[in-house]
PDB file of N, CA, C, O and CB in Angstrom:
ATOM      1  N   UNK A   1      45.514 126.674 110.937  1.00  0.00           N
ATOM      2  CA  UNK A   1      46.029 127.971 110.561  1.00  0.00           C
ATOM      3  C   UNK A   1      46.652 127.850 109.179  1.00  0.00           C
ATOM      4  O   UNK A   1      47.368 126.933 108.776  1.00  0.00           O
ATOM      5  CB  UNK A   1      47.056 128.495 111.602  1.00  0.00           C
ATOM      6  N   UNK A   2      46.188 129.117 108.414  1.00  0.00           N
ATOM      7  CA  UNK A   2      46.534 128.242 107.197  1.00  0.00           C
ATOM      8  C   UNK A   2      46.704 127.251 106.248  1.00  0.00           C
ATOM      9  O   UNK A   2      47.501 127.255 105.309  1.00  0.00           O
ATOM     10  CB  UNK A   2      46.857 128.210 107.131  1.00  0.00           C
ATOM     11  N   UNK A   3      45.568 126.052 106.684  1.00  0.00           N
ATOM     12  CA  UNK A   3      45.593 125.041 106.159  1.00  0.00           C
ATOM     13  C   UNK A   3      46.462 124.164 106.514  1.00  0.00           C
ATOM     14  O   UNK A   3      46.636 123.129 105.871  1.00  0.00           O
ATOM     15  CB  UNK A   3      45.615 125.212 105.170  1.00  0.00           C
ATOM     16  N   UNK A   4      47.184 124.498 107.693  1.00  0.00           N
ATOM     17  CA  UNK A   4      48.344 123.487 108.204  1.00  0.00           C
ATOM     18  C   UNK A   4      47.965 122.840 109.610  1.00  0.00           C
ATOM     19  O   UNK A   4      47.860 123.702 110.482  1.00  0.00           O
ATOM     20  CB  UNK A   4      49.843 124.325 108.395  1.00  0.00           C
ATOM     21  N   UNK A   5      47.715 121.428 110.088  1.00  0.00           N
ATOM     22  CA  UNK A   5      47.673 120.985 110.930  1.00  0.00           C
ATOM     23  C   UNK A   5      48.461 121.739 112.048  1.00  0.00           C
ATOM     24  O   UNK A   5      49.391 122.479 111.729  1.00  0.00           O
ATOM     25  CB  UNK A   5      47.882 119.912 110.618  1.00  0.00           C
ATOM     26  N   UNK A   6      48.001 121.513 113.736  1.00  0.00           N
ATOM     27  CA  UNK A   6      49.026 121.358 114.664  1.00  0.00           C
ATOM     28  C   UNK A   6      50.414 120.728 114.727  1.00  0.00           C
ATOM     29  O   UNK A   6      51.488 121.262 115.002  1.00  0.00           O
ATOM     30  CB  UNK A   6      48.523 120.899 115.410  1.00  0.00           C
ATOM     31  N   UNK A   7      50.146 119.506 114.418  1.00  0.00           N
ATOM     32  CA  UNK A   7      51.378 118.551 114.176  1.00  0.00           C
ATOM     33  C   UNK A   7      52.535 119.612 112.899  1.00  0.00           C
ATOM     34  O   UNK A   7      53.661 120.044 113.146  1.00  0.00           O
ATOM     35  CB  UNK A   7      50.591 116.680 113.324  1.00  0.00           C
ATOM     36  N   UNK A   8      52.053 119.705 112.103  1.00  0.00           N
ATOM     37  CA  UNK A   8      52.904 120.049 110.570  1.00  0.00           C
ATOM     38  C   UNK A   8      53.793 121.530 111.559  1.00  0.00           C
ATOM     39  O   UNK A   8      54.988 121.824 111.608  1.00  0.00           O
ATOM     40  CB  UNK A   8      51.385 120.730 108.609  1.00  0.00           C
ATOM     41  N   UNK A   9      52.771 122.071 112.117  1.00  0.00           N
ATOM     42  CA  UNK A   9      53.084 123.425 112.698  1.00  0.00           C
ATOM     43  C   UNK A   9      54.554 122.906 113.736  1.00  0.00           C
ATOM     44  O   UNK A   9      55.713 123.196 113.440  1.00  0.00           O
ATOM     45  CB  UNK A   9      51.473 124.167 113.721  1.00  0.00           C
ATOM     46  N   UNK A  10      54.193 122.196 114.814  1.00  0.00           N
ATOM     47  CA  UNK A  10      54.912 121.971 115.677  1.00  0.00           C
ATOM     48  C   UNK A  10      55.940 121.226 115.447  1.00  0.00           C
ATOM     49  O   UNK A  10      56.789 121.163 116.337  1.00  0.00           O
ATOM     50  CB  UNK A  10      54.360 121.633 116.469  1.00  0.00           C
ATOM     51  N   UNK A  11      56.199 120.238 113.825  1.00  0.00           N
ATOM     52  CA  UNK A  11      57.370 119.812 113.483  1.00  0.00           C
ATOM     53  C   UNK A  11      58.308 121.093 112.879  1.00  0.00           C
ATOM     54  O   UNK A  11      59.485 121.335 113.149  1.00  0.00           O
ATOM     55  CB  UNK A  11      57.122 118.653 112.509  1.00  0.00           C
ATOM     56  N   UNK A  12      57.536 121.718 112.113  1.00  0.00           N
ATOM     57  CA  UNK A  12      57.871 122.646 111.797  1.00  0.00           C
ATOM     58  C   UNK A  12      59.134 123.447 112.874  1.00  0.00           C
ATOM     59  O   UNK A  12      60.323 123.171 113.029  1.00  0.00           O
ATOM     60  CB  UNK A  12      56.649 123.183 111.561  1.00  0.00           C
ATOM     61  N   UNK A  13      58.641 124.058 113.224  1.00  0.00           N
ATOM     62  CA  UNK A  13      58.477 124.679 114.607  1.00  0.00           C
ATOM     63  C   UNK A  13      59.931 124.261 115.376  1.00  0.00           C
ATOM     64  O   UNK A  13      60.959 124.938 115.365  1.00  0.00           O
ATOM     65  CB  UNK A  13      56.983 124.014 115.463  1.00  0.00           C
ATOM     66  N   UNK A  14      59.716 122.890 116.079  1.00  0.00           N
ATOM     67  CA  UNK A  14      61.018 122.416 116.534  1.00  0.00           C
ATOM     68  C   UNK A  14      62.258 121.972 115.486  1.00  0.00           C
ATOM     69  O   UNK A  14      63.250 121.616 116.122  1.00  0.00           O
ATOM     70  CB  UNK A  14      60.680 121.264 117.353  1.00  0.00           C
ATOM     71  N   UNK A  15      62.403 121.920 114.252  1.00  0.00           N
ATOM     72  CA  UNK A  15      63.461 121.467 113.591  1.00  0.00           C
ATOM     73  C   UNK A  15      63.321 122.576 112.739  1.00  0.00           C
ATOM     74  O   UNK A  15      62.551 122.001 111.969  1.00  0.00           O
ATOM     75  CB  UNK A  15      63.487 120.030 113.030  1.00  0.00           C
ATOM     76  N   UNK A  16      63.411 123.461 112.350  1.00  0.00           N
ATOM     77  CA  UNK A  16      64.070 125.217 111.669  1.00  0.00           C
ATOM     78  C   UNK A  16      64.158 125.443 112.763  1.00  0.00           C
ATOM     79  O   UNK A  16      65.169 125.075 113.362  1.00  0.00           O
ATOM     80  CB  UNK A  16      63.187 126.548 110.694  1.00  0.00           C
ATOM     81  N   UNK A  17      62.949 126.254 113.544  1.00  0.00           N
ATOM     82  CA  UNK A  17      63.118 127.197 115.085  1.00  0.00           C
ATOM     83  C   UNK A  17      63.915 126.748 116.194  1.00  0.00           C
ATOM     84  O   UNK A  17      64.472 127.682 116.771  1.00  0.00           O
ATOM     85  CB  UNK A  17      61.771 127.369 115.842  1.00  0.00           C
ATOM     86  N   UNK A  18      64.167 125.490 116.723  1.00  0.00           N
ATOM     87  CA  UNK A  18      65.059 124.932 117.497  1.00  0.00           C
ATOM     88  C   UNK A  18      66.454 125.226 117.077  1.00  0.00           C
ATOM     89  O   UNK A  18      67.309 125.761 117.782  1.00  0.00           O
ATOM     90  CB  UNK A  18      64.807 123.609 117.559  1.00  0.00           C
ATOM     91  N   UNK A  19      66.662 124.605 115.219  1.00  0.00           N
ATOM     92  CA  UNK A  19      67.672 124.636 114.526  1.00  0.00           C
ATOM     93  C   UNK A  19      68.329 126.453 114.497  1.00  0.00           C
ATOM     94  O   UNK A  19      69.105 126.721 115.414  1.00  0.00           O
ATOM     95  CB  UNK A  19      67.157 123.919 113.091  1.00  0.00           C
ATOM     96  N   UNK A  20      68.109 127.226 113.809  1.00  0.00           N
ATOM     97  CA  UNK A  20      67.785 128.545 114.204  1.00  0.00           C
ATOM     98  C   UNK A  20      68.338 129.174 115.187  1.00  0.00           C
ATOM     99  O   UNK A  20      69.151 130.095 115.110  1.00  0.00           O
ATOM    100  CB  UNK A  20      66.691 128.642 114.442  1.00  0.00           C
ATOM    101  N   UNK A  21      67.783 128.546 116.380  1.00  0.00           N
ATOM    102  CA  UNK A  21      68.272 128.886 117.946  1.00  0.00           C
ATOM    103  C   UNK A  21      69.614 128.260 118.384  1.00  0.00           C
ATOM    104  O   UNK A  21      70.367 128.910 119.110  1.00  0.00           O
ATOM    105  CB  UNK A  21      67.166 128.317 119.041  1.00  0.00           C
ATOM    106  N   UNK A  22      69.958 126.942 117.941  1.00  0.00           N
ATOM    107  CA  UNK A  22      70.812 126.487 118.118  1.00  0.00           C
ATOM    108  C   UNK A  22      72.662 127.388 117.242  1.00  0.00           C
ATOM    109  O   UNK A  22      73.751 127.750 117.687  1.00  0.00           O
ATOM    110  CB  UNK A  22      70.158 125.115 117.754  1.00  0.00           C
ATOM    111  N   UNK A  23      71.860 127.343 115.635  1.00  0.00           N
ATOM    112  CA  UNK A  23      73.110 128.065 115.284  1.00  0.00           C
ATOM    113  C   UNK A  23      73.498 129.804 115.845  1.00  0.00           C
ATOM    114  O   UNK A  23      74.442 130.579 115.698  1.00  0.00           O
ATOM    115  CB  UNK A  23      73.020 128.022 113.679  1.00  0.00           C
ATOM    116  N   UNK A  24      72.099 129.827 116.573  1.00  0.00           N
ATOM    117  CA  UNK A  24      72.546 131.742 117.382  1.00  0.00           C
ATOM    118  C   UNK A  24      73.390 131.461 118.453  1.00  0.00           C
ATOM    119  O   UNK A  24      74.185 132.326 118.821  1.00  0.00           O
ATOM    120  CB  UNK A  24      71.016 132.862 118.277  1.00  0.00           C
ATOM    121  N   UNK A  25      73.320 130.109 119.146  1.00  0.00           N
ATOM    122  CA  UNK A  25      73.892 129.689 120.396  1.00  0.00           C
ATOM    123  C   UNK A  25      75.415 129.632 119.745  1.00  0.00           C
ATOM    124  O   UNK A  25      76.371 130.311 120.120  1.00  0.00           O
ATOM    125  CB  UNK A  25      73.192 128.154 121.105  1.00  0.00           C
ATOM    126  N   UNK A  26      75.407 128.743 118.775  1.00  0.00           N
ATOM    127  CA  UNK A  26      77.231 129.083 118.141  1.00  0.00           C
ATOM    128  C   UNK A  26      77.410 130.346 118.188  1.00  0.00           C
ATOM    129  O   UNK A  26      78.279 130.713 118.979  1.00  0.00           O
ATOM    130  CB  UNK A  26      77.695 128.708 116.449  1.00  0.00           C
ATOM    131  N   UNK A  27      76.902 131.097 117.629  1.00  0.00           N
ATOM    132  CA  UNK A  27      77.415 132.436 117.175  1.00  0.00           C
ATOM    133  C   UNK A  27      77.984 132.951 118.776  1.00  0.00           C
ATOM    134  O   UNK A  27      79.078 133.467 119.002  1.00  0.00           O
ATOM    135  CB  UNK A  27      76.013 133.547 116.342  1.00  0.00           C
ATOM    136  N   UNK A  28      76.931 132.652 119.754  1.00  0.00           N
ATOM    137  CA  UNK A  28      77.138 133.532 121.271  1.00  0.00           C
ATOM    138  C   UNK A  28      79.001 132.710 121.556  1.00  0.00           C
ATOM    139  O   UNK A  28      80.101 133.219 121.767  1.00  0.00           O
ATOM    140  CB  UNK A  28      75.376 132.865 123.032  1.00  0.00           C
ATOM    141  N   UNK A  29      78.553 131.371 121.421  1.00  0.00           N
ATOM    142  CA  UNK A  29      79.689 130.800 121.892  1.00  0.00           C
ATOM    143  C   UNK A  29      81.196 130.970 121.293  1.00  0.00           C
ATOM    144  O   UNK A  29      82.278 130.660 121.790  1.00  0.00           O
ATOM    145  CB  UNK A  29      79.367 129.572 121.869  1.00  0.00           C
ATOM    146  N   UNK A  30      80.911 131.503 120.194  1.00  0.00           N
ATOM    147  CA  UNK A  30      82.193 132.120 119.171  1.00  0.00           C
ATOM    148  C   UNK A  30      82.016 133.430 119.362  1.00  0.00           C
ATOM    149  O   UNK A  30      82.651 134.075 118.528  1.00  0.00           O
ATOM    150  CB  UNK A  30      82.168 131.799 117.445  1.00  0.00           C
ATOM    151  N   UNK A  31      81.196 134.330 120.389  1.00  0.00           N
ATOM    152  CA  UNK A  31      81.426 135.331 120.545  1.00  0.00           C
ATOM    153  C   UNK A  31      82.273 135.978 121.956  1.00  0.00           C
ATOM    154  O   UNK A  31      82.990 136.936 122.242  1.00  0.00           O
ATOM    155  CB  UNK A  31      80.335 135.661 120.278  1.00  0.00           C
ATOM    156  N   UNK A  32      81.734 134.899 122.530  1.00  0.00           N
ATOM    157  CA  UNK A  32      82.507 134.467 124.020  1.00  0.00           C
ATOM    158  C   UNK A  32      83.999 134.229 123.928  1.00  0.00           C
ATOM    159  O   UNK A  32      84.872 134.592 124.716  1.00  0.00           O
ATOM    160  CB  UNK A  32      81.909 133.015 124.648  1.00  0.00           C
ATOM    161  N   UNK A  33      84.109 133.539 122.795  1.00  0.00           N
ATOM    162  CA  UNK A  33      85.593 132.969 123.146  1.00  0.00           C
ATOM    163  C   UNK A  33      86.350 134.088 122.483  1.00  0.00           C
ATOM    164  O   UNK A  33      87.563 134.178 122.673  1.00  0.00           O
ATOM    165  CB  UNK A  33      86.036 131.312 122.485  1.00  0.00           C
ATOM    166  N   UNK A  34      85.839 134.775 121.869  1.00  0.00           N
ATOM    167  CA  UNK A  34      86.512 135.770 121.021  1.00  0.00           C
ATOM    168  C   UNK A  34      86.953 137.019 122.201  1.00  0.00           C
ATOM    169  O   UNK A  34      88.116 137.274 122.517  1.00  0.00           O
ATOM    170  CB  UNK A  34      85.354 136.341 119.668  1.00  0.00           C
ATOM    171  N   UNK A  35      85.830 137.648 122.700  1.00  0.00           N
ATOM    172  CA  UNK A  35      85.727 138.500 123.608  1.00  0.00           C
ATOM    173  C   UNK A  35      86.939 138.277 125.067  1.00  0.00           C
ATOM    174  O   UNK A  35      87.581 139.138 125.669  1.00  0.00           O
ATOM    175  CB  UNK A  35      84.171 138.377 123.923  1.00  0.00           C
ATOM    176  N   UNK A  36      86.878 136.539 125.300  1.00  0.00           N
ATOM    177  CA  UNK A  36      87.593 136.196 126.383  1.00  0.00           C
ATOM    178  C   UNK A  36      89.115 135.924 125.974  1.00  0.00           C
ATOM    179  O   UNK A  36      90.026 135.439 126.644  1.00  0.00           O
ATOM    180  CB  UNK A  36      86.923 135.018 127.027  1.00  0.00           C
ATOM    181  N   UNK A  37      89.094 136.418 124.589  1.00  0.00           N
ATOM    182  CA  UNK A  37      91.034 135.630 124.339  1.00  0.00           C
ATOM    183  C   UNK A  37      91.216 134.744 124.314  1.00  0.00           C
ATOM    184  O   UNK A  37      92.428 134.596 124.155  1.00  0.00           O
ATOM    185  CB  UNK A  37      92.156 135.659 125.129  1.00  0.00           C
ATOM    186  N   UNK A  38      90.442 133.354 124.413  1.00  0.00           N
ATOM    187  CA  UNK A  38      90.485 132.221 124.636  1.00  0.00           C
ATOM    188  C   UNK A  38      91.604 131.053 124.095  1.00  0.00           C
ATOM    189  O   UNK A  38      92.044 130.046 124.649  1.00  0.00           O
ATOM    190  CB  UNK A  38      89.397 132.051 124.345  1.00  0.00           C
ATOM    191  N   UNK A  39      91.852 131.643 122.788  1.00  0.00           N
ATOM    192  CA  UNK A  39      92.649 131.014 122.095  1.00  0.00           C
ATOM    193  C   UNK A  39      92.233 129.454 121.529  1.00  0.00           C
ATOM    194  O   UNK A  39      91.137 128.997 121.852  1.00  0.00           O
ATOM    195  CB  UNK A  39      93.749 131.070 122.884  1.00  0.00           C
ATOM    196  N   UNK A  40      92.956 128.838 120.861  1.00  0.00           N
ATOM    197  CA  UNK A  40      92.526 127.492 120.497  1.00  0.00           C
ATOM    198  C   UNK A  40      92.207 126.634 121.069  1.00  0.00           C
ATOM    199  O   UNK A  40      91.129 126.056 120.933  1.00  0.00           O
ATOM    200  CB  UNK A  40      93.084 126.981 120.015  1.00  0.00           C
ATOM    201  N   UNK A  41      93.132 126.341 121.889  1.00  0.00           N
ATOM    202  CA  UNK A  41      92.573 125.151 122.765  1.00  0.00           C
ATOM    203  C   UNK A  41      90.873 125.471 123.691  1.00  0.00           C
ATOM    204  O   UNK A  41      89.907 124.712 123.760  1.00  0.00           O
ATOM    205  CB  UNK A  41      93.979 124.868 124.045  1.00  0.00           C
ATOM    206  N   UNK A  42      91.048 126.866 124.288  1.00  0.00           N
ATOM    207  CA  UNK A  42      90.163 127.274 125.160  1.00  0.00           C
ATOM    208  C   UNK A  42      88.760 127.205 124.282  1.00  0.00           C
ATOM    209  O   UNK A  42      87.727 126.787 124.805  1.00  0.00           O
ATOM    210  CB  UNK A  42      90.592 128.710 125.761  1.00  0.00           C
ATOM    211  N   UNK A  43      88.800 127.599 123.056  1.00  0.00           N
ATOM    212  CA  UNK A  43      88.111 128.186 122.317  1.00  0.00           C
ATOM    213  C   UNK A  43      87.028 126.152 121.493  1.00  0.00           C
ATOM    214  O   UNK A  43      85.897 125.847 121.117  1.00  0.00           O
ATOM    215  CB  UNK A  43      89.461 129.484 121.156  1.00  0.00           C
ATOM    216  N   UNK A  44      88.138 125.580 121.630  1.00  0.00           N
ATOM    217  CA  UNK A  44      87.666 124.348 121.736  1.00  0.00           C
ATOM    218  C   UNK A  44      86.867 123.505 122.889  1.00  0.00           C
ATOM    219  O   UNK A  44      86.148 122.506 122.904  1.00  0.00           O
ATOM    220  CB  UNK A  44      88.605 123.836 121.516  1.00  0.00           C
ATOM    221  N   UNK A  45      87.368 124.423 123.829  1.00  0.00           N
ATOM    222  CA  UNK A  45      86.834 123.724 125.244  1.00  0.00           C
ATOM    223  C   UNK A  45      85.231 124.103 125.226  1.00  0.00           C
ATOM    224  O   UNK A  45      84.200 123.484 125.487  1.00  0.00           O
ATOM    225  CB  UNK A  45      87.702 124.449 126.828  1.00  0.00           C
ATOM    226  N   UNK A  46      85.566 125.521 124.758  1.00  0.00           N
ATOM    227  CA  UNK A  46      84.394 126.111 125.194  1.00  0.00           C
ATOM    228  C   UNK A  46      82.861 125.811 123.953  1.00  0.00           C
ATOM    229  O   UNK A  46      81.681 126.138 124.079  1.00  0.00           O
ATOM    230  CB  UNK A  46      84.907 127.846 125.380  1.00  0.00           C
ATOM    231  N   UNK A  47      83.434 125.220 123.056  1.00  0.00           N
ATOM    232  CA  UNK A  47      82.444 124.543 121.803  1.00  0.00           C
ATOM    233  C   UNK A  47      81.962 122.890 122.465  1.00  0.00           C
ATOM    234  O   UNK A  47      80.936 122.210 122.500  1.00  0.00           O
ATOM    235  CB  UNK A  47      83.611 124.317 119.968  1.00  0.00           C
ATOM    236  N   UNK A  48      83.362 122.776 122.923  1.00  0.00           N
ATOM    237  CA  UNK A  48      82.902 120.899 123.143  1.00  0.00           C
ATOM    238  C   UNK A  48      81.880 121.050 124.532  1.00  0.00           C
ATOM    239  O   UNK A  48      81.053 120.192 124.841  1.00  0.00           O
ATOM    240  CB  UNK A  48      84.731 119.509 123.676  1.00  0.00           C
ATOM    241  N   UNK A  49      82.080 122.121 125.175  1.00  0.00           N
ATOM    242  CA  UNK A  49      81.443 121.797 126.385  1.00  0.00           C
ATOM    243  C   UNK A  49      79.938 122.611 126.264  1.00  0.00           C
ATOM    244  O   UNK A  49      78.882 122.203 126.748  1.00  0.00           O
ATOM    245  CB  UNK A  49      82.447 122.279 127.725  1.00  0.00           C
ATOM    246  N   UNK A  50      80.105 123.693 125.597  1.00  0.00           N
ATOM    247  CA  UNK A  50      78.890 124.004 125.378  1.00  0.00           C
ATOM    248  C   UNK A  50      77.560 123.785 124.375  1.00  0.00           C
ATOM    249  O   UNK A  50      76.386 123.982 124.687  1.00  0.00           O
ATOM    250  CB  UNK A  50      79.130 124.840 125.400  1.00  0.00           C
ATOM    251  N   UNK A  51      78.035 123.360 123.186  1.00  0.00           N
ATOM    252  CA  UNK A  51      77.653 122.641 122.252  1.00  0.00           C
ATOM    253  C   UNK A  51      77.862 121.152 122.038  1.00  0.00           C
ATOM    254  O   UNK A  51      78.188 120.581 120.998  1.00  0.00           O
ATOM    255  CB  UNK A  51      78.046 123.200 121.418  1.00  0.00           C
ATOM    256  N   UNK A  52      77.629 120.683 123.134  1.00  0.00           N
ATOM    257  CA  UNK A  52      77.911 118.653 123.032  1.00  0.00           C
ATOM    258  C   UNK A  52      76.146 118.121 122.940  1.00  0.00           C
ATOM    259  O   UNK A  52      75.703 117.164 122.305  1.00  0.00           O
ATOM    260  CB  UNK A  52      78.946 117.669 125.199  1.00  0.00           C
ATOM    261  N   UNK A  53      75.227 119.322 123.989  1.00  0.00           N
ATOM    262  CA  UNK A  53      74.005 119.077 123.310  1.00  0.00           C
ATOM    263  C   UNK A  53      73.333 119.097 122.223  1.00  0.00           C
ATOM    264  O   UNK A  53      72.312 118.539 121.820  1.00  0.00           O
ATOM    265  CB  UNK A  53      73.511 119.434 123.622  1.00  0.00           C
ATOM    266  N   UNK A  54      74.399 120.158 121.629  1.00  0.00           N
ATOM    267  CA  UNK A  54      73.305 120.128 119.809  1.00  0.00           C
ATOM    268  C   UNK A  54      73.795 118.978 119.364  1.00  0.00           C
ATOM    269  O   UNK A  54      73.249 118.354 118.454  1.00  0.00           O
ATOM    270  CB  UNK A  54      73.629 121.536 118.276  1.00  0.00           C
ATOM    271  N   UNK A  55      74.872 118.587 119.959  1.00  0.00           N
ATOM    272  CA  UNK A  55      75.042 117.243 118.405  1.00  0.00           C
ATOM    273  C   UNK A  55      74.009 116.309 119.022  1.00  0.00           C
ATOM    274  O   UNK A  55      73.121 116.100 118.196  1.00  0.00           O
ATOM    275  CB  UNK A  55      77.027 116.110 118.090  1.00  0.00           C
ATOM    276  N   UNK A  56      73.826 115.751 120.028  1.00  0.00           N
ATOM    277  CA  UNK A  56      72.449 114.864 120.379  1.00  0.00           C
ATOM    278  C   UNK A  56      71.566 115.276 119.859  1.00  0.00           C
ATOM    279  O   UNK A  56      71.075 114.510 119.029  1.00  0.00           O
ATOM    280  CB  UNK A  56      71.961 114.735 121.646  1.00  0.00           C
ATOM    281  N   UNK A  57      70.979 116.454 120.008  1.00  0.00           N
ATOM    282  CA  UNK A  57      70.010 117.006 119.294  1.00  0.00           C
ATOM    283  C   UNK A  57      69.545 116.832 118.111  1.00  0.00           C
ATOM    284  O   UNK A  57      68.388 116.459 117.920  1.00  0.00           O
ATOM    285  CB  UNK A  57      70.165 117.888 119.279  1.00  0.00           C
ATOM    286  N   UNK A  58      70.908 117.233 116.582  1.00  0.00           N
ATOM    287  CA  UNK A  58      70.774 117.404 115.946  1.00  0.00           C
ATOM    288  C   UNK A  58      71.042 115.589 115.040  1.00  0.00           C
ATOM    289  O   UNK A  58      70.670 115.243 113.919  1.00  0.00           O
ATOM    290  CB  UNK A  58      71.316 118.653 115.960  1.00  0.00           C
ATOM    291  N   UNK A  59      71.642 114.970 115.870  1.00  0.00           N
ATOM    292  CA  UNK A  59      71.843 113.204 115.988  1.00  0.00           C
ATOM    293  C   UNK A  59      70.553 112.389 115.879  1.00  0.00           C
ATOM    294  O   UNK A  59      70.425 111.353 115.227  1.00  0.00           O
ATOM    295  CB  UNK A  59      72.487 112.716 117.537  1.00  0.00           C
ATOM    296  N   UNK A  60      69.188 113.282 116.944  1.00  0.00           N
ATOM    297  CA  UNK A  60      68.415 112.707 116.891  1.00  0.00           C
ATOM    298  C   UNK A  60      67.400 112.691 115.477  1.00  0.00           C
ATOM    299  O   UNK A  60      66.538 111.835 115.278  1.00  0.00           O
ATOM    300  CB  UNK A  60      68.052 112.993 117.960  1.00  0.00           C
ATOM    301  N   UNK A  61      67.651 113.614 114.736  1.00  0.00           N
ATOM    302  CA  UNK A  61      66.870 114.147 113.976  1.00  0.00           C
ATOM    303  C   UNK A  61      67.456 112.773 111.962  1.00  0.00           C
ATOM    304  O   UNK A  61      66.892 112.333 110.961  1.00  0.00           O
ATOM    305  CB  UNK A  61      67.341 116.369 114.189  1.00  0.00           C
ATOM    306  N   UNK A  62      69.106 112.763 112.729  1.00  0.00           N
ATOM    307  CA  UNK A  62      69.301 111.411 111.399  1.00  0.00           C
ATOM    308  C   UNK A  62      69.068 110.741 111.480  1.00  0.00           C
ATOM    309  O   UNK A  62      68.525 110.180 110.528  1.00  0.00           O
ATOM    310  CB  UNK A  62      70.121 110.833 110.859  1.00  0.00           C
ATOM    311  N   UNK A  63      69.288 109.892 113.094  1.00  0.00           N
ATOM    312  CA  UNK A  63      68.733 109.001 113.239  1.00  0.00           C
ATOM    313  C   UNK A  63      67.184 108.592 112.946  1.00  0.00           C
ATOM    314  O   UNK A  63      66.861 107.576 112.331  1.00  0.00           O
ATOM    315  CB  UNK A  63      69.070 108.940 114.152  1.00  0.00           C
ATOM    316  N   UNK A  64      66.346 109.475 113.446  1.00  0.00           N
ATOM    317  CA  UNK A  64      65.282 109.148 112.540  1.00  0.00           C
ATOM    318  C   UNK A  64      64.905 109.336 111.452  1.00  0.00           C
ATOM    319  O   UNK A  64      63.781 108.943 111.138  1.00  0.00           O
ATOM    320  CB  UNK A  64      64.576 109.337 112.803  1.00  0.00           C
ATOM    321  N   UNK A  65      65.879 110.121 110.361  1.00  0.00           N
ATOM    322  CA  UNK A  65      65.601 110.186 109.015  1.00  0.00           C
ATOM    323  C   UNK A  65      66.064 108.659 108.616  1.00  0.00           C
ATOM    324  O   UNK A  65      65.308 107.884 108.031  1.00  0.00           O
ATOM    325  CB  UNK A  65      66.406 111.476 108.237  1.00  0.00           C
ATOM    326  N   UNK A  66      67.397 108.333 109.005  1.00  0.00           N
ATOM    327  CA  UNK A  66      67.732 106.620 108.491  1.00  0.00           C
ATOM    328  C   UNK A  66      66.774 105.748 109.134  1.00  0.00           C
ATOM    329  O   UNK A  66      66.705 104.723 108.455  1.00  0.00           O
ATOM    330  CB  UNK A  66      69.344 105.956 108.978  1.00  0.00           C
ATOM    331  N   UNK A  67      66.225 105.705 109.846  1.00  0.00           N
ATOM    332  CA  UNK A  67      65.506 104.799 110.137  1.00  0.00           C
ATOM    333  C   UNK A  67      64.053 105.045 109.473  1.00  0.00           C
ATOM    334  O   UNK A  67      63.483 104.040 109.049  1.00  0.00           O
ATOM    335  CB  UNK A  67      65.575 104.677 111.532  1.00  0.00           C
ATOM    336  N   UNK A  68      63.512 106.088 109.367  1.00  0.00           N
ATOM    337  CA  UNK A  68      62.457 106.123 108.417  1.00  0.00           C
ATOM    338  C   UNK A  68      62.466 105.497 106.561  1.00  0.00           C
ATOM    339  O   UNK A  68      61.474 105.166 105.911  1.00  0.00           O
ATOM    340  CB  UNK A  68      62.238 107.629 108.496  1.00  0.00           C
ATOM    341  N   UNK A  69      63.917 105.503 106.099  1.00  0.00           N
ATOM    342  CA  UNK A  69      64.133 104.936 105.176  1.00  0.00           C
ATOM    343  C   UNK A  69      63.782 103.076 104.870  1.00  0.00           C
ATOM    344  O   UNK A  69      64.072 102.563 103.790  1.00  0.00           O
ATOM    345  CB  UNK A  69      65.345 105.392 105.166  1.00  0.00           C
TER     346      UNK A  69
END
């Protein structure tokens, strides 16, 4: 499609579009805590516990940039 492999497409694809999805998931989760009063601490709880997967996620993606170096 367009002169672009499957592969190019589907890296593509998962690291913007994943990425993308992930920073809408902040937004929900800073919309939550806002809506609920949460306050600081809560408002922390509710980042560390709901967002502890993007940092793996987004962990996996340096890790293989440093190691491709």
């Amino acid at each position: 499609m367009f002169g672009y492999t499957e592969e190019q497409i589907a890296a593509f694809g998962l690291s913007f579009g994943v990425g993308a999805f992930m920073l809408y998931m902040l937004f929900i989760i800073a919309h939550l805590a806002w809506e609920s009063k949460a306050g600081r601490f809560g408002t922390f709880v509710l980042f560390l516990g709901l967002a502890f997967g993007m940092v793996g996620f987004a962990a996996k993606f340096v890790i293989q940039w440093v190691l491709e170096k």
